[in-house]
C-alpha positions in Angstrom: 87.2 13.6 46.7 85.8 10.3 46.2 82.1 10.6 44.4 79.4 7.7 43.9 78.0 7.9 40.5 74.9 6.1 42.1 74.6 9.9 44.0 72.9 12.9 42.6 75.4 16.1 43.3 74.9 19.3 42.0 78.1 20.8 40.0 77.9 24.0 41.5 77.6 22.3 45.0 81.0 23.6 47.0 82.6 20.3 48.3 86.2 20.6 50.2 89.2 17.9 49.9 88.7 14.1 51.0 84.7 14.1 50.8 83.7 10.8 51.3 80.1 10.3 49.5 78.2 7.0 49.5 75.8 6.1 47.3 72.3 7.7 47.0 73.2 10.6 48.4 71.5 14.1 47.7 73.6 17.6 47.2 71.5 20.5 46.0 73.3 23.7 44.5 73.5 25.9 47.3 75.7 23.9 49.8 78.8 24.5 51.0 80.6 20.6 52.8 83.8 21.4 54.4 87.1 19.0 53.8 86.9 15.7 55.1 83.2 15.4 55.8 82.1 12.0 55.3 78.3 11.3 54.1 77.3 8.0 54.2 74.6 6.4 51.9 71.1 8.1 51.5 72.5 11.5 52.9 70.6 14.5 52.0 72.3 18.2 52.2 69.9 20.3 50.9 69.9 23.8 49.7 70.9 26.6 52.8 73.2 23.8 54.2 77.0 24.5 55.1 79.1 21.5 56.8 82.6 22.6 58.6 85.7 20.2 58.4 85.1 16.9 59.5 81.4 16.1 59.9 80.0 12.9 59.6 76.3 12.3 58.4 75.1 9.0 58.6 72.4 7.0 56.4 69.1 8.8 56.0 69.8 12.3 57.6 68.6 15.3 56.2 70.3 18.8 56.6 68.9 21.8 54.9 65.2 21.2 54.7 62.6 23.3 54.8 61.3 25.1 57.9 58.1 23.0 59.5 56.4 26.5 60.0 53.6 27.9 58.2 54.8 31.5 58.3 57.6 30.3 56.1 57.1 32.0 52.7 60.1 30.3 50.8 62.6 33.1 51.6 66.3 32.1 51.0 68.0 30.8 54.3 71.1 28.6 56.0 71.9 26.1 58.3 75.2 25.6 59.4 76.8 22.6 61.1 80.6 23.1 63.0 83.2 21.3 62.9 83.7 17.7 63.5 79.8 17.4 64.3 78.2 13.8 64.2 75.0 13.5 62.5 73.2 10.1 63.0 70.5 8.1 61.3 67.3 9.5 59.8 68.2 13.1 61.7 65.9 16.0 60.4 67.8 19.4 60.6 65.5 22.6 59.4 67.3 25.7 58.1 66.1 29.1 59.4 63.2 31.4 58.4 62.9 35.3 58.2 62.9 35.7 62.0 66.9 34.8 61.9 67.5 33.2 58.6 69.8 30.6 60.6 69.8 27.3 62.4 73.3 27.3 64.0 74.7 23.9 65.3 78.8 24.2 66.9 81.4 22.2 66.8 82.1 18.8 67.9 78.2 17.6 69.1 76.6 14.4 68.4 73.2 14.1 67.4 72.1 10.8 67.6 69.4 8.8 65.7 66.1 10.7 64.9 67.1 13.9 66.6 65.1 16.8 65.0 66.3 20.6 65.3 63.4 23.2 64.3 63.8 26.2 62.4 66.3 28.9 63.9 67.7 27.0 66.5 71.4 27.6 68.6 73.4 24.9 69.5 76.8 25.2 70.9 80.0 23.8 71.2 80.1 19.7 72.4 76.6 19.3 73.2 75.1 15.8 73.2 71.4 15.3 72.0 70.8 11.6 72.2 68.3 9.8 70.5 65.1 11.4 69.4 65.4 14.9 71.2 63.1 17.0 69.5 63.6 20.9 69.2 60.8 23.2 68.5 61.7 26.2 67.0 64.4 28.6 68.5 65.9 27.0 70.6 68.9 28.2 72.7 71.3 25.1 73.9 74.2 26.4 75.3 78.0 24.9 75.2 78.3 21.3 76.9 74.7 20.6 77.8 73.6 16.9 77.3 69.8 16.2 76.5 68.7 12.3 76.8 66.9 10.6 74.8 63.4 11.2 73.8 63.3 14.7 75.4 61.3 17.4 74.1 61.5 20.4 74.3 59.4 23.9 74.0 59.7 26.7 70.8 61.3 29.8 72.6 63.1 27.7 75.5 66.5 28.3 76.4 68.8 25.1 77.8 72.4 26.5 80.1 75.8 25.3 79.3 77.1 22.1 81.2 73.1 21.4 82.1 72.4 18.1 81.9 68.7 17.0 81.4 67.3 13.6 82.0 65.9 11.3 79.4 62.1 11.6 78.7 61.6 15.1 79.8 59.1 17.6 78.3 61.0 21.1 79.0 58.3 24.0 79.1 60.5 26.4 81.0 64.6 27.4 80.3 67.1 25.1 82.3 70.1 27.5 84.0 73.6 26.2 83.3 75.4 23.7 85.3 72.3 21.4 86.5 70.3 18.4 86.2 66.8 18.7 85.1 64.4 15.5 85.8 60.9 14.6 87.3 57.2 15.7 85.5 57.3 18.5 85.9 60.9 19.1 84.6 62.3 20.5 87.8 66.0 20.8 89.9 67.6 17.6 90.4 71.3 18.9 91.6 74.2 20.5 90.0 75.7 18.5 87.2 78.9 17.8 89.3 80.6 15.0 87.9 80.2 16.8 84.7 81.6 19.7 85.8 84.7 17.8 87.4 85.1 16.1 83.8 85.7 19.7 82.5 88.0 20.8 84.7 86.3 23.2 87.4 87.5 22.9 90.8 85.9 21.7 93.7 85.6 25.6 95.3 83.8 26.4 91.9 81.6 23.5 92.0 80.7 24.4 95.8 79.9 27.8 94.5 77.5 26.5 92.2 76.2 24.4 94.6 75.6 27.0 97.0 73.8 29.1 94.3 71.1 26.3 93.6 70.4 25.7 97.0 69.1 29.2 97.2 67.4 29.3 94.0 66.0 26.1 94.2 66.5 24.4 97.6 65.6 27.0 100.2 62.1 27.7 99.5 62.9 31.5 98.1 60.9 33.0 95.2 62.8 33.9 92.2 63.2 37.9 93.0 64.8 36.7 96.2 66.7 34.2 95.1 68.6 36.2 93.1 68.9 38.9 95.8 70.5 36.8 98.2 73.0 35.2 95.4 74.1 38.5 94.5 74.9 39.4 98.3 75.9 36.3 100.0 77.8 34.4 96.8 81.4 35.5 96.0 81.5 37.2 92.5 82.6 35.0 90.0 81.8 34.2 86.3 80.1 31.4 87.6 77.8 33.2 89.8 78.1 35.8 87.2 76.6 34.1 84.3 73.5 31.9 86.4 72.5 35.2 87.7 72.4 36.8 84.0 70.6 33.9 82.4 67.9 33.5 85.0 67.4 37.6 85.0 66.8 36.7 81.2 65.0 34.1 81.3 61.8 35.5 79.3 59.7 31.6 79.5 60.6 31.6 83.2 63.2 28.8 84.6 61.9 25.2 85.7 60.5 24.5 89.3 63.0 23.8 92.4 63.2 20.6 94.1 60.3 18.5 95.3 60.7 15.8 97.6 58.7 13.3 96.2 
């Protein structure tokens, strides 16, 4: 483990094999960096934070802090970061508070510069948060999604896998998995297709999905419908499956269908 004296680390800070630390770095007592993590200068992982194998936090970030929330009453909570998760410039990354005393980000994202993730927050597997997303508190983002840059999204909302949502937007309502979300107001802008291809669904699955948007946001139904008609025209699938699930769940409401504009 290589150490910078010019870097103030905690001795009873648990750091894995072949940390790299820069200089000016920050590692309060109750953090947990997994083996080969690399934190480059003027890193702060602060109290509550746990890093798996490989991350990378780049100048400026801050992991661990305090929830931005007034309810919070100092009580003893985590954030933890997966594997091989990027961690860009000046980032601000909250711990939890009572409600789930967790902030959960997965394995293998990148969060780029000035990317803030609120209190009690779920982020899965590979997602992409580019340059100053900002997350309220608990939020859900599903594996795969991708959020552009300078997107903002609403306390409570909940984000699909393999969505994909445009830069700029202001997301009031949850996004189902597998689409594009663009326009003010945030509404459908198609299935996510060549994303989907990149992943390795097949062209009959992405049909299916297709064919399950243009009834729930296409055709003019309302929602109850909608999801009537999926369940007795669509063939059953996980697919169909899982859209139909996280819409029925969907406790903010989803985002508006397509406009012509």
């Amino acid at each position: 483990m290589s150490r910078s004296n010019l870097s103030v680390i905690d001795p009873k800070a648990k750091i894995g094999k072949n940390v790299k630390i820069g200089p000016f770095c920050v590692i309060e007592e109750d953090v947990e960096i997994g083996d080969n993590c690399i934190l480059e200068s003027h890193a702060a992982i602060l109290n509550g934070s746990r890093l798996g194998e490989g991350c990378k936090v780049f100048p400026g970030a801050i992991v661990g802090a305090a929830p931005q929330d007034l309810k919070y009453r100092g009580e003893s909570s985590t954030i933890t970061v997966g594997k091989n998760t990027i961690i860009r410039e000046y980032c601000t990354l909250n711990r939890g508070t009572a409600a789930n005393f967790q902030t959960t980000i997965g394995e293998n994202c990148l969060l780029m510069a000035y990317v803030h993730v609120a209190h009690d927050c779920v982020i899965g597997n590979n997602c992409i948060l580019a340059n100053n997303v900002n997350l309220a508190g608990h939020i859900a983002i599903e594996d795969f999604a991708i959020l552009g840059g300078m997107s903002a999204i609403h306390q409570f909302v909940k984000i699909g896998a393999h969505a994909m949502v445009g830069g700029g937007s202001l997301v009031r309502k949850d996004i189902p998995p597998y689409v594009k979300a663009a326009r003010e107001p945030l509404s459908y802008a198609g299935v996510n297709s060549i994303g989907l291809k990149r992943r390795g669904f097949t062209k009959e699955q992405i049909n299916d999905i297709q064919q399950i948007y243009r009834i729930l946001f296409v055709k003019g139904y309302n929602t109850s419908q909608a999801l009537k008609i999926i369940e007795t025209t669509v063939n059953a699938s996980p697919e169909r499956d899982y859209v139909l699930s996280f819409v029925n769940s969907a406790d903010r409401g989803i985002m508006k269908g397509f406009k012509q504009l």
